[in-house]
DODO-483733 format. One record per residue (C-alpha): residue in three letters; x negated, y, z. Coordinates in steps of 0.5 Angstrom, whole numbers, padded with zeros to 4 digits, always signed. Example, Ala and Ser with C-alpha at 12.3 -4.5 7.8 and 13.67 -1.06 7.14 Angstrom:
BEGIN
Ala-0025-0009+0016;Ser-0027-0002+0014;
END
This chain:
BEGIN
Unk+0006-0038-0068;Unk+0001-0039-0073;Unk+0003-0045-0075;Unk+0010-0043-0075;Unk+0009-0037-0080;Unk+0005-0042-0085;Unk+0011-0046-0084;Unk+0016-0040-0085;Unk+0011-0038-0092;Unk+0012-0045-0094;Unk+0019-0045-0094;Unk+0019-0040-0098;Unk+0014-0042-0103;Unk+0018-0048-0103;Unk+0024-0045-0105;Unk+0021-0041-0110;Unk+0019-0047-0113;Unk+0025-0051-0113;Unk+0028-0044-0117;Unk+0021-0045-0123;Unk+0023-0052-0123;Unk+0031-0051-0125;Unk+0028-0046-0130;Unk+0024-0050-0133;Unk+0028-0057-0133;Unk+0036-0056-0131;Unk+0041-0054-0136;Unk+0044-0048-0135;Unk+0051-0052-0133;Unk+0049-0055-0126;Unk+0052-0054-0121;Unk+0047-0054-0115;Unk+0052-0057-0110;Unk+0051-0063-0113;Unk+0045-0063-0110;Unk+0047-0060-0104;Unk+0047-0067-0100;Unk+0040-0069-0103;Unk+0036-0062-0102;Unk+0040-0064-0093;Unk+0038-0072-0094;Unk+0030-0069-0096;Unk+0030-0063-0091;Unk+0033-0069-0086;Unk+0027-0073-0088;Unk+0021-0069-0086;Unk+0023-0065-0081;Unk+0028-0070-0077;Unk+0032-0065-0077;Unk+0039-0062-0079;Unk+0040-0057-0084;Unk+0047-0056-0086;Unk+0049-0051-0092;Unk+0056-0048-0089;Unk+0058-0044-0096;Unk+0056-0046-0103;Unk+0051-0045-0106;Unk+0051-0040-0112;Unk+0047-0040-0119;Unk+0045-0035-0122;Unk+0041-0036-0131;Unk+0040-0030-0134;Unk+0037-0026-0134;Unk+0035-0028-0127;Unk+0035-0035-0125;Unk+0036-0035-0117;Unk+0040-0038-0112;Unk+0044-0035-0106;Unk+0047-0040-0099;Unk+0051-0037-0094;Unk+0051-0040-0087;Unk+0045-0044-0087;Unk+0044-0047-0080;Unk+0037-0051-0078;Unk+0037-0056-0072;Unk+0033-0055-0066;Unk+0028-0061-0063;Unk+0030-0065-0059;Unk+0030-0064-0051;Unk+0032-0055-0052;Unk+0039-0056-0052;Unk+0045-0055-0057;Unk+0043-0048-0059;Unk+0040-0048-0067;Unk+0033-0047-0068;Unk+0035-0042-0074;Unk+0042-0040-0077;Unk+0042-0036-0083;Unk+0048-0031-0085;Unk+0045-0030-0092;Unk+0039-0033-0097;Unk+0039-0030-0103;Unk+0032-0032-0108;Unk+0032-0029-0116;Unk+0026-0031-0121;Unk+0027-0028-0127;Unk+0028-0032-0133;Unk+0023-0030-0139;Unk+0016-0029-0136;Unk+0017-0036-0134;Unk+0014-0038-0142;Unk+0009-0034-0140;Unk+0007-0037-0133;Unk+0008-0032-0130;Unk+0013-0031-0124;Unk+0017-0025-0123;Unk+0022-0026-0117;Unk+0026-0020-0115;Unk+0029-0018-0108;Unk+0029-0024-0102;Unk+0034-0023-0098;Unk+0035-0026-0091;Unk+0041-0022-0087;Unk+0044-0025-0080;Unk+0037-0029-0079;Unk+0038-0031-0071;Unk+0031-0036-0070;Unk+0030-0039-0062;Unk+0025-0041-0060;Unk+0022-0044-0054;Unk+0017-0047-0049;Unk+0019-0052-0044;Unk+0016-0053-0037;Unk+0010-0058-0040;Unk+0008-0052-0045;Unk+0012-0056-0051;Unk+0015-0052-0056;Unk+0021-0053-0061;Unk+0017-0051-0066;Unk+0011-0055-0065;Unk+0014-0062-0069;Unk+0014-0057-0074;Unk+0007-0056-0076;Unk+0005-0063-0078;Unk+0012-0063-0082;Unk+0013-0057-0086;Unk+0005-0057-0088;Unk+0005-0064-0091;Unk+0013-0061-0095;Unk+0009-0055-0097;Unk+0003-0058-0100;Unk+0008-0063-0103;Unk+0011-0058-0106;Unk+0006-0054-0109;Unk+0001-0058-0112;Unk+0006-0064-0114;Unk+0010-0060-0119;Unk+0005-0063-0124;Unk+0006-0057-0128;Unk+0000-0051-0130;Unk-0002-0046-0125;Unk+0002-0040-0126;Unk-0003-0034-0129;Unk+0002-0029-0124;Unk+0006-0027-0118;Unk+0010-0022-0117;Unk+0016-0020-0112;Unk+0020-0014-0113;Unk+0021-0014-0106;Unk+0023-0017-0099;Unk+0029-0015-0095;Unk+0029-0017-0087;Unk+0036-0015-0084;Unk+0040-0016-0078;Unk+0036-0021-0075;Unk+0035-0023-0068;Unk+0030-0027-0064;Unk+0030-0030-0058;Unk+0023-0032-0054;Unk+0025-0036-0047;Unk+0018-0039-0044;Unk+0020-0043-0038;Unk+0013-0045-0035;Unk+0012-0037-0034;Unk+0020-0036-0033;Unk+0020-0030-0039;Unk+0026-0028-0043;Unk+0025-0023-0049;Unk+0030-0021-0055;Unk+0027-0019-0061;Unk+0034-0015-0063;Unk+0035-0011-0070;Unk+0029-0014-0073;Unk+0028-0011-0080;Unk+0024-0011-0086;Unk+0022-0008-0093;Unk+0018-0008-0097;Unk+0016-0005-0104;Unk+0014-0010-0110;Unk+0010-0015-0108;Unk+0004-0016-0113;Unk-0004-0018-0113;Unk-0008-0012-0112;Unk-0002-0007-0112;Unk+0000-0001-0106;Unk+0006-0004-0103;Unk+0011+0001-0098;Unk+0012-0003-0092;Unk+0018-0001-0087;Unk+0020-0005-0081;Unk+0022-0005-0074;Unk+0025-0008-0068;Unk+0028-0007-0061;Unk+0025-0011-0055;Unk+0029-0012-0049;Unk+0028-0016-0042;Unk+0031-0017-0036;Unk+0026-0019-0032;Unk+0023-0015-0031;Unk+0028-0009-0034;Unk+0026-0007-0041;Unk+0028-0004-0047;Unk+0023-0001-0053;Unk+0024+0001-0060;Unk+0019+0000-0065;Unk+0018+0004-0071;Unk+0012+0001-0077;Unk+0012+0004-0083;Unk+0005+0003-0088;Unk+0002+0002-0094;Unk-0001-0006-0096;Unk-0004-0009-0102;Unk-0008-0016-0103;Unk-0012-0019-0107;Unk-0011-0023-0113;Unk-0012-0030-0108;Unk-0008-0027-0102;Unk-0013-0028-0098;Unk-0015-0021-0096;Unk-0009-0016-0094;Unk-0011-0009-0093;Unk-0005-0004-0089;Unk-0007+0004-0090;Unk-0005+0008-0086;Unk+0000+0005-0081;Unk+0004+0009-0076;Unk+0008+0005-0070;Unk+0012+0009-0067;Unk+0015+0006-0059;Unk+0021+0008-0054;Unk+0020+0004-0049;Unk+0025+0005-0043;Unk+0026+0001-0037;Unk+0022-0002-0030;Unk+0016+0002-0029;Unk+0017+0007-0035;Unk+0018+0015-0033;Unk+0026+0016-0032;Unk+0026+0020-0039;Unk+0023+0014-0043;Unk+0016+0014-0046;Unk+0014+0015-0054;Unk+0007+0013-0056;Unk+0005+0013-0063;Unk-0001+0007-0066;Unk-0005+0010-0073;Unk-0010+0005-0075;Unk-0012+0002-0082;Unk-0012-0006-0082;Unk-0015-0011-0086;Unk-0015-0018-0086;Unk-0019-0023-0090;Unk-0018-0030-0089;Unk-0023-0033-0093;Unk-0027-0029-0087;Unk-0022-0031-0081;Unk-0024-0023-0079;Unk-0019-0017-0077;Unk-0022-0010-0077;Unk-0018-0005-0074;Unk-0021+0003-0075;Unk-0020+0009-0075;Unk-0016+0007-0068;Unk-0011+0013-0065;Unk-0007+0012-0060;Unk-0002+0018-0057;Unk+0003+0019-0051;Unk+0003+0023-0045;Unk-0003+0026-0042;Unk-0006+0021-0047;Unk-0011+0020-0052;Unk-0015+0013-0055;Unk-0018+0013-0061;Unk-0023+0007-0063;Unk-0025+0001-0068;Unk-0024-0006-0067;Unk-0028-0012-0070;Unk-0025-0019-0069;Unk-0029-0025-0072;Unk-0027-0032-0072;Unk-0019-0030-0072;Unk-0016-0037-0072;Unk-0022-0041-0069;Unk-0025-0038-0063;Unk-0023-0030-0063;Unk-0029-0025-0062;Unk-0028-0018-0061;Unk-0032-0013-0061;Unk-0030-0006-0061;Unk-0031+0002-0058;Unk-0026+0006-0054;Unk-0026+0013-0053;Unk-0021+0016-0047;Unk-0021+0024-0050;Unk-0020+0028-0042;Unk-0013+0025-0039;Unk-0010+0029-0033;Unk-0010+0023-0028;Unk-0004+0025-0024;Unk+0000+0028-0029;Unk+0000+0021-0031;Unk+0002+0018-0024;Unk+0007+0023-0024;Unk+0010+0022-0030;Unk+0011+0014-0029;Unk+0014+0016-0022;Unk+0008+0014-0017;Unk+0005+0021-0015;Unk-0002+0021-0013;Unk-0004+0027-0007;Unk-0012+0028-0006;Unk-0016+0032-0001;Unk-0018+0037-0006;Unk-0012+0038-0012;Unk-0017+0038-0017;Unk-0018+0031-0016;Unk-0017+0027-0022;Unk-0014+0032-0026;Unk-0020+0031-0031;Unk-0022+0024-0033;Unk-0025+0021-0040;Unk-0029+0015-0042;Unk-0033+0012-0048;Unk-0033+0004-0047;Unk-0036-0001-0051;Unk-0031-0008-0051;Unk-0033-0014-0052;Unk-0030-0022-0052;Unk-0031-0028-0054;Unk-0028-0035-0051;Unk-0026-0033-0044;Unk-0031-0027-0042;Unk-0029-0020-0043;Unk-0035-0015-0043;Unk-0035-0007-0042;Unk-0042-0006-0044;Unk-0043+0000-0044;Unk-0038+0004-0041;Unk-0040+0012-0040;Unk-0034+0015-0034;Unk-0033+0023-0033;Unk-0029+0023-0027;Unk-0028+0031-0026;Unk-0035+0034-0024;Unk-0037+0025-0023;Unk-0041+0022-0029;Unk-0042+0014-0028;Unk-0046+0009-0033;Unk-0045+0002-0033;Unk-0042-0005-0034;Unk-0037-0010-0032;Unk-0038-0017-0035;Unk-0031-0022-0033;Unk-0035-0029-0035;Unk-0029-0032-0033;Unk-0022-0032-0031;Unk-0021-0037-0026;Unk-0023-0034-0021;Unk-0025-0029-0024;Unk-0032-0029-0024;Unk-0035-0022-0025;Unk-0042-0019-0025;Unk-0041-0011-0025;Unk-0047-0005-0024;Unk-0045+0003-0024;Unk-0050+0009-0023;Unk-0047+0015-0021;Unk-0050+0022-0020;Unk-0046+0025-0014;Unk-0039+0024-0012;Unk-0036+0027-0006;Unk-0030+0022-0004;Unk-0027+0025+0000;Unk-0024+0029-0005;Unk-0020+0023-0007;Unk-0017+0021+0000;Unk-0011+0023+0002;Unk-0009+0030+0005;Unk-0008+0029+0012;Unk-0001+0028+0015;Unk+0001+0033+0019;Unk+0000+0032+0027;Unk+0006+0030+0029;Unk+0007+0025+0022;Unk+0000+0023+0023;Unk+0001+0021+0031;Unk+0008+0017+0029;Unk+0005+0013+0024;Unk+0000+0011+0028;Unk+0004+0009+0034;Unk+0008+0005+0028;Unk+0001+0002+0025;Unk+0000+0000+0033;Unk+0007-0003+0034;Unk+0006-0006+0028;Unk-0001-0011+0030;Unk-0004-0008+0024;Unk-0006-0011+0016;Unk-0007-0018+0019;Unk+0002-0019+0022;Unk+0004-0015+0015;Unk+0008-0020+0012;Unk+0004-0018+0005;Unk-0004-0022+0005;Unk-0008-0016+0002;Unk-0014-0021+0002;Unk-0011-0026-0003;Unk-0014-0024-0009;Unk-0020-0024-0006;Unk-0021-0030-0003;Unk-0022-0034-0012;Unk-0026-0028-0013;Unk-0033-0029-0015;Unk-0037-0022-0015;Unk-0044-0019-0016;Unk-0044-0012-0016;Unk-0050-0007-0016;Unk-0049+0001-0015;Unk-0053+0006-0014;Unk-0051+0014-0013;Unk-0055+0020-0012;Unk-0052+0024-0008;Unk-0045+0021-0004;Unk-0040+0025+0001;Unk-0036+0020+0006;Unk-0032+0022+0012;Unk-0037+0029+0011;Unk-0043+0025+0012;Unk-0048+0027+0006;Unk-0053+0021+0003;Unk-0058+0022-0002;Unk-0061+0015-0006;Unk-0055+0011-0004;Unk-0056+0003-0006;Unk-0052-0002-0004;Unk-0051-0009-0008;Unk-0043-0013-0007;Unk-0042-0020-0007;Unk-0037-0024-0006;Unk-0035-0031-0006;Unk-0031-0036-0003;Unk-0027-0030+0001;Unk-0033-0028+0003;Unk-0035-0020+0002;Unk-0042-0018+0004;Unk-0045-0012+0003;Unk-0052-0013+0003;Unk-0056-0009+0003;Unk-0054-0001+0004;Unk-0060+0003+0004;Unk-0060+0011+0003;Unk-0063+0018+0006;Unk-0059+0021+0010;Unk-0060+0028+0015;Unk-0069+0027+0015;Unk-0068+0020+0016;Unk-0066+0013+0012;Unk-0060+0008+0014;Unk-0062+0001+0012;Unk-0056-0005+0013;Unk-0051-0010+0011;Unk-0043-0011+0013;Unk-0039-0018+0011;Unk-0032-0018+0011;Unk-0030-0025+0012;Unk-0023-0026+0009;Unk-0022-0033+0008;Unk-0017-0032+0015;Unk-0010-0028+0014;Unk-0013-0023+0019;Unk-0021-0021+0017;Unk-0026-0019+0021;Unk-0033-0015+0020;Unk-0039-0016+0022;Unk-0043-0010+0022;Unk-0051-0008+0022;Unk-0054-0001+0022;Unk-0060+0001+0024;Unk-0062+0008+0023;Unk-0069+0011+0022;Unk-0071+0018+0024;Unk-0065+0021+0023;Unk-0063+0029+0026;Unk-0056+0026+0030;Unk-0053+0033+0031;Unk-0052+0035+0023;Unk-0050+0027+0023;Unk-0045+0030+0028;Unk-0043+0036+0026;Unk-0041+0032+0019;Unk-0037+0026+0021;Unk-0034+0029+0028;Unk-0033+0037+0027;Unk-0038+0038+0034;Unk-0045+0035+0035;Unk-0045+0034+0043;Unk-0051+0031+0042;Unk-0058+0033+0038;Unk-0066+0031+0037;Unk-0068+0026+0033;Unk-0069+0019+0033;Unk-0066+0012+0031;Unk-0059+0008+0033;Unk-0059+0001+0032;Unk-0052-0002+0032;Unk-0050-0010+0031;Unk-0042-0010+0031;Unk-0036-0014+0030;Unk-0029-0013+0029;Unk-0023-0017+0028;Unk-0017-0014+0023;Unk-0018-0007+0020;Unk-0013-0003+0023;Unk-0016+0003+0028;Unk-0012+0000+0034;Unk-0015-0007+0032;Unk-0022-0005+0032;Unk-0021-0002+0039;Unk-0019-0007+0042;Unk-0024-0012+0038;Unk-0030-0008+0039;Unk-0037-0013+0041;Unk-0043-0012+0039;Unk-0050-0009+0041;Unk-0054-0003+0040;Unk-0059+0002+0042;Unk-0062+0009+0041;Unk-0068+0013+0042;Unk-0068+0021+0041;Unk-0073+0026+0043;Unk-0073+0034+0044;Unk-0066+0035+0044;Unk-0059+0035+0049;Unk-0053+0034+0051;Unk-0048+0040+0050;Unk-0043+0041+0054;Unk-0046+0041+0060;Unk-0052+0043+0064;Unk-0054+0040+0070;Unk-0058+0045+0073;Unk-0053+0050+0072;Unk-0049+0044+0076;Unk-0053+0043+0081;Unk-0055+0051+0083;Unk-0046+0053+0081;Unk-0045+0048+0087;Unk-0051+0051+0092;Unk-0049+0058+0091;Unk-0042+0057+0091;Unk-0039+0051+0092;Unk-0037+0050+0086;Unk-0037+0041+0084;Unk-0033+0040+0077;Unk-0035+0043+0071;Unk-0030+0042+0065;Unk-0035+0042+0059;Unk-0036+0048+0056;Unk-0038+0048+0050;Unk-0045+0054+0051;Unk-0047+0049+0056;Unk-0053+0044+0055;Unk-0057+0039+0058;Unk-0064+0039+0054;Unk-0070+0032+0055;Unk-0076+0031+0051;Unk-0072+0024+0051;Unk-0067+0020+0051;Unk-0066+0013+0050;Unk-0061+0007+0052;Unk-0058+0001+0050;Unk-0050-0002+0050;Unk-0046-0008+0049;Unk-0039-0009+0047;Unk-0034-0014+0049;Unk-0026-0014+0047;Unk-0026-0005+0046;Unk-0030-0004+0052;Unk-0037-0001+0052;Unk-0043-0002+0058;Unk-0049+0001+0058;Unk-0053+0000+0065;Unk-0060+0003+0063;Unk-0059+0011+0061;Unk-0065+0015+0061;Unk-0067+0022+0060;Unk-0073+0026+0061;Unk-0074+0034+0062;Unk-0079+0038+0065;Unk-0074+0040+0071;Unk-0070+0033+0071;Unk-0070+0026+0070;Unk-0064+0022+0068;Unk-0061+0015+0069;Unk-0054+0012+0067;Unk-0050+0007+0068;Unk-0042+0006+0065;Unk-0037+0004+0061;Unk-0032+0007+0055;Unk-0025+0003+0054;Unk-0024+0004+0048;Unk-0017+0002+0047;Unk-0015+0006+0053;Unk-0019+0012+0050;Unk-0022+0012+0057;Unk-0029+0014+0061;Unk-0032+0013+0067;Unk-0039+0014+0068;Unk-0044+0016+0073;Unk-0050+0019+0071;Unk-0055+0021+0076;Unk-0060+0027+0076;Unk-0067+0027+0080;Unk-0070+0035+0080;Unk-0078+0033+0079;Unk-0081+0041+0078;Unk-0079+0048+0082;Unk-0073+0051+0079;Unk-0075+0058+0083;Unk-0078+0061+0076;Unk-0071+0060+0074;Unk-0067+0063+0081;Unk-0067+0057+0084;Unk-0069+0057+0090;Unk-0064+0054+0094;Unk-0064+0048+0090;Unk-0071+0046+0091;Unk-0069+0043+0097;Unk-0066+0038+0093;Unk-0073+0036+0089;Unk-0074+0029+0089;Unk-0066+0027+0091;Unk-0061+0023+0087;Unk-0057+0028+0084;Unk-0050+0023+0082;Unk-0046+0027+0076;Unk-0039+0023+0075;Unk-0036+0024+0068;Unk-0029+0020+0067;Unk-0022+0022+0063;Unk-0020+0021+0056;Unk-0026+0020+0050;Unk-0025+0026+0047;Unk-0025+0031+0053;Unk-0028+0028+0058;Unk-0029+0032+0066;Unk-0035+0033+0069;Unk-0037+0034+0077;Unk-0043+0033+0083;Unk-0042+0029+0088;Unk-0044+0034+0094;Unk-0042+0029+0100;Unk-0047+0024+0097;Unk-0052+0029+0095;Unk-0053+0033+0102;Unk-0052+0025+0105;Unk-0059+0024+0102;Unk-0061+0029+0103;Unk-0060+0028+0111;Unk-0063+0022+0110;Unk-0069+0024+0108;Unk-0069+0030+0113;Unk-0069+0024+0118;Unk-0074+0019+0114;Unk-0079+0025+0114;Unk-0078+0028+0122;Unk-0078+0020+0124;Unk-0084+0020+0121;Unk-0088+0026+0123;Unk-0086+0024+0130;Unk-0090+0016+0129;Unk-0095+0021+0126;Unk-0096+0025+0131;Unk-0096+0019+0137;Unk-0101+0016+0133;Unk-0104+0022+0133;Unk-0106+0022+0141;Unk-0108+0016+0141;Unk-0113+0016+0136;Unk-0115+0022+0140;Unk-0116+0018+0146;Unk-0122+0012+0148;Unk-0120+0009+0140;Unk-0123+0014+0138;Unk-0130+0014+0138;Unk-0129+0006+0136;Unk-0125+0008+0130;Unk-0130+0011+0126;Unk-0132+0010+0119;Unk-0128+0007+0114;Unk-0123+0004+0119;Unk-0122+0010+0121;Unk-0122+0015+0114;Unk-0116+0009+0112;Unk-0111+0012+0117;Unk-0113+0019+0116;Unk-0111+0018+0109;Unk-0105+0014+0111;Unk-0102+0019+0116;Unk-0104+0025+0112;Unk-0110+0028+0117;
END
């Protein structure tokens, strides 16, 4: 586009010249269109295109020498179809005559009406303008410099005038189609160093997607005496933009801003940046270096405090937040920055309502892209900006949806194809973090990505008297993604843990839980049924809630009673509880349960069918001490028998009861085993008594006496 611009410039200083010339060196009795078919035959010959001039051309002497044409059509390059590149309904340039004689060029209005310029881009990335570029440069140096005649001492124009133009843009390697309608411009006096009143406009429509804005430019410009450097003060844009993804009554945005630009420099300063609209605020400045070359810029942005979701709601995308204050206050100051294919914003500094986070994210490259990211924040709660939860019976139905529908990895959608090309280091530290109501303190965690592999290594932070220390990978380089968890958790209270995440603490002490999982997919369901894995815990000086198995084991002696539901008064307390699983395809096995009280010891062996939401587990409980102390007398009897307690039904309130047929039948057994072994005592007995008696003497005879109990 900037080639074309010198070109357009060089025609019109071409022409300005040729209007000096016929000042200077034409009789005032010539007619123009006897040059008409010379002026064709030159323009055909530097650029290989035809220009045709359907009117005749109109001269003007005194006291302006000008010349007007009508109809004025310039053919298009090769291989972009029949449609003209440039058609002009009216041309008009005047010079005035006198000041010539003093080397001075006054020209008046230049008058350009019904302009309609095509320009193109094919499949190869060629465009109808290219071949241009080398041409008009070469007619434009020409032109100037061969003139022969002094250096003209100043330049003035009266004014430009730019009305009813029309501007096509058709790209056909990315299928875009944009119309510049009622392009206009006007200026004041155009003169070295002078003020001049610029106005301008245009109305931009696409169909694809489906667009209209309307802008507005009014601002005042100067340059210097060599053009070279040109000032725009106090600009003001207007936009009204209706259309796709706009809000259903249009948005207006103003732009205020003072420009400069200085070619001898190749720079462009933008300051004194205000950008306005709905529930928005920008303001900055921005430096561009190296403008025709390699463009570096550097700048500084400010968003004033924005209300997020009235933002959203405007453009038609309502955002709904756990807490409804969420997002309503949200401001950032960011430093930006670009050169060759990096773009960096560094530092930036982020208010999101009562969140303050510093940091930088620095994009090396776009293919990819390559991004290289840190953030720190102070303390953040998450859960605020989750959505409100649905109601139970909307809840219940779009999960019944989400199983039937397999999950993310059968959607049609690949929600993963954007992360597969990306290559991604990120470091993040949070003072304090809520999530899923869990509350963490000193939380870091490090993110790469690469090859559509994301790890997330290592996850560190304090939580509940104890510390997490773990990594998780997301493999997405398979349309359904699967993750690969390792959590070890160090000294941690489990029953606050609980109470947070899952709203009850059926378990309490503290100790550590290590967790080496795998999943397939990311729905609920998914995860259910893909569940594998290892894991273990260890936990001292605590309970489980929900049942007492003393209470069970007295309940069903002294009435009969052989199920308990769970209430939530009841606890079994040990000193220890320890055990280890392993997970196949959603169902979890454990086969090595044990937990110590001073009334009990407890062994466990099961399974936990997770997709079918399922338990069936046997504990079994041994009394180890007297539970007179604690009435219970009668229960004494059972000191040393195994006490089987069955837990089966639905995970989330699962039954419990005694399995008192198997419990008197041990206890039968052991009534037996011990008459038995009373009567071998008692036969042996009387035969010690006898003639072997006084032979079984000494340590012989001492070994069977504490063999037998005697």
């Amino acid at each position: 586009m900037g080639k074309l611009l010198k070109w357009v410039l060089g025609i019109i200083v071409t022409l300005v010249v040729l209007v000096v010339a016929a000042a200077v060196a034409l009789p005032m009795v010539v007619d123009p269109n006897d040059y008409k078919d010379e002026i064709l035959a030159a323009v055909k010959k530097q650029t290989g295109r035809d220009l045709e001039i359907a009117e005749p051309l109109k001269l003007s002497v005194f006291p302006w020498l000008g010349v007007e044409a009508g109809g004025v059509t310039f053919g298009n390059a090769p291989g972009f179809g029949e449609r003209p590149f440039a058609k002009v309904r009216k041309l008009g340039v005047r010079v005035k005559l006198m000041p010539l004689l003093s080397r001075r060029l006054e020209v008046d209005t230049l008058v350009l009406e019904g302009a309609r310029l095509n320009l193109q881009k094919n499949a190869k990335g060629v465009a109808n303008w290219d071949d241009l570029a080398g041409a008009g440069g070469g007619g434009q140096q020409s032109g100037a410099s061969g003139s022969g005649g002094p250096a003209l001492a100043a330049f003035h124009v009266q004014g430009v005038e730019l009305s009813d133009a029309r501007i096509r843009w058709d790209d056909a390697q990315s299928g875009a189609h944009y119309v510049l309608d009622g392009v206009r411009l006007k200026t004041g006096a155009l003169s070295a160093g002078a003020a001049v009143p610029v106005q301008a406009g245009f109305t931009l429509s696409s169909a694809k997607p489906r667009l209209e804005v309307v802008l507005d430019l009014n601002t005042t410009a100067s340059a210097s005496q060599d053009y070279k450097r040109i000032q725009l003060d106090g600009l003001q844009v207007d936009i009204d933009g209706k259309g796709e993804g706009l809000p259903a009554n249009g948005i207006k945005l103003k732009l205020a801003a003072g420009v400069v630009l200085d070619l001898a420099r190749d720079s462009l300063k933008v300051d004194a940046l205000q950008l306005s609209g709905p529930e928005t605020r920008i303001s900055g400045a921005l430096d561009v270096a190296h403008l025709q070359k390699a463009p570096q810029l550097n700048g500084d942005l400010k968003l004033s405090e924005t209300n997020i979701k009235q933002l959203a709601k405007l453009f038609g995308t309502p955002v709904e937040t756990t807490d409804p204050k969420a997002l309503t206050r949200v401001s950032a100051t960011i430093h930006l920055a670009h050169e060759g294919s990096a773009t960096r914003l560094d530092p930036f500094h982020i208010t999101l309502d009562d969140t303050k986070a510093s940091g930088f994210v620095r994009v090396l490259s776009t293919q990819g892209p390559v991004v290289r990211a840190r953030l720190d924040v102070d303390a953040i709660d998450l859960d605020r900006y989750l959505p409100p939860p649905a109601p139970a019976g909307q809840a219940g139905k779009a999960g019944a949806q989400a199983s039937a529908g397999g999950g993310a990895g059968k959607t049609a959608d690949d929600p993963f194809a954007g992360l597969r090309p990306l290559d991604l280091k990120a470091d993040i530290k949070i003072g304090r973090l809520v999530v899923k109501k869990a509350r963490m303190q000193d939380v870091r965690v490090s993110i790469a990505s690469k090859g559509g592999v994301l790890k997330v290594a290592p996850i560190a932070a304090r939580l509940y008297q104890g510390k997490l220390d773990g990594s998780l990978t997301l493999d997405a380089r398979r349309r359904t993604p699967s993750t690969h968890a390792v959590q070890n958790l160090v000294g941690i209270e489990i029953g606050p843990l609980l109470k947070d995440v899952m709203g009850e603490d059926k378990l309490l002490g503290r100790g550590n839980v290590r967790l080496d999982l795998r999943t397939v997919g990311l729905s609920e369901q998914e995860v259910r049924r893909s569940l594998s894995g290892r894991g273990s815990l260890l936990f001292t000086d605590g309970a489980y809630k929900g049942v007492d198995i003393i209470k069970m084991i007295k309940s069903a002696l002294g009435q009969g009673a052989k199920t308990q539901a769970g209430n939530s008064q009841d606890k079994t307390e040990f000193s220890e509880l320890k055990a280890s699983f392993t997970a196949r395809r959603g169902v979890i096995s454990n086969h090595d349960l044990s937990a110590k009280s001073p009334l009990l010891r407890l062994t466990g062996k099961g399974t936990v069918d997770l997709a079918g939401n399922r338990i069936n587990y046997l504990a079994t409980a041994k009394l180890v001490a007297s539970l007179q102390g604690q009435g219970g007398k009668a229960a004494d009897q059972l000191k040393g028998v195994p006490i089987p307690v069955k837990i089966k039904g639905p995970l989330d309130k699962p039954g419990y009861s005694l399995d008192i047929g198997a419990i008197l039948s041990e206890k039968a057994k052991q009534q037996v085993r011990k008459k038995v072994e009373q009567k071998v005592k008692k036969a042996l007995g009387n035969k010690l008594k006898g003639s072997l008696g006084n032979k079984l003497k000494g340590p012989l005879g001492n070994g069977l006496k504490g063999l037998f109990g005697r």
